[in-house]
N, C-alpha and C positions, 0 to 999 in steps of 0.2 A: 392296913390302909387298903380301902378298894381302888378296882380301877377308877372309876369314878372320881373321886376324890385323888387321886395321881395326876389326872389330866385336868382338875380346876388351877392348878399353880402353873401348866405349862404355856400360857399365855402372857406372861409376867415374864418368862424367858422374853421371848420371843420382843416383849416390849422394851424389856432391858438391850435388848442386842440392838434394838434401832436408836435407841438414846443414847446407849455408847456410841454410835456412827453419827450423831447428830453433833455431840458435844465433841467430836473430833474434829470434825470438821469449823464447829463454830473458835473453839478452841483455834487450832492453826492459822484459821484466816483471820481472827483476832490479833494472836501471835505475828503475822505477817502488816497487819494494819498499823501496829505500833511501829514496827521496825521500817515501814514505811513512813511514817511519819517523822521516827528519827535522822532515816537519811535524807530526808525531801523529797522522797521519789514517787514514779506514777505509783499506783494502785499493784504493781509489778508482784510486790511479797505477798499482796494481801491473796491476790488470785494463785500465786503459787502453793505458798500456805494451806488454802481451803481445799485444790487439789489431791497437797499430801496429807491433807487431814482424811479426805474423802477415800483416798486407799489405805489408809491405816487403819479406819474405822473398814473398811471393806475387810482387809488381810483379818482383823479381828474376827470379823463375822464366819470368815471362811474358817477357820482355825475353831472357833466354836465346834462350828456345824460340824468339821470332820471330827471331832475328838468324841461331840456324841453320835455320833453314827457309827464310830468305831465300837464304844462303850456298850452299844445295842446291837456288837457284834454282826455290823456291815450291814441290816438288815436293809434293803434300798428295791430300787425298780428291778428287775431282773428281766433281762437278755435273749432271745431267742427263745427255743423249746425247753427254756429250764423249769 
């Protein structure tokens, strides 16, 4: 495989990581809309919900992102005169 052709599928990452952060989010404050509707209450779970959906779909992103930059062996911005 060329480089070339390595870097056409890395956009498809990148797409996947946002849809997972989307459906997390829509997910929980769903989660939280029913449960608000069960108990008759304000809009209280549904905003709580979207919230923790929205840092879990975050934590997720983070937790990607470190594992491949570990895997490509830290390669990142670098520091001073190094």
């Amino acid at each position: 495989m060329t480089p070339v052709q390595k870097d056409e599928g890395s956009g498809y990452e990148y797409f996947g990581m946002s849809l997972n952060f989307a459906i997390a989010i829509l997910l929980f404050g769903a989660g939280g809309w029913f449960l608000d509707g069960w108990l008759h209450t304000v809009p209280l779970f549904a905003i709580v919900g979207a919230f923790v959906g929205g840092f879990a779909g975050f934590m997720s992103i983070y937790y990607r992102v470190k594992r491949d930059t570990a895997a490509k062996g830290g390669e990142g911005r670098r520091r001073g005169g190094e």
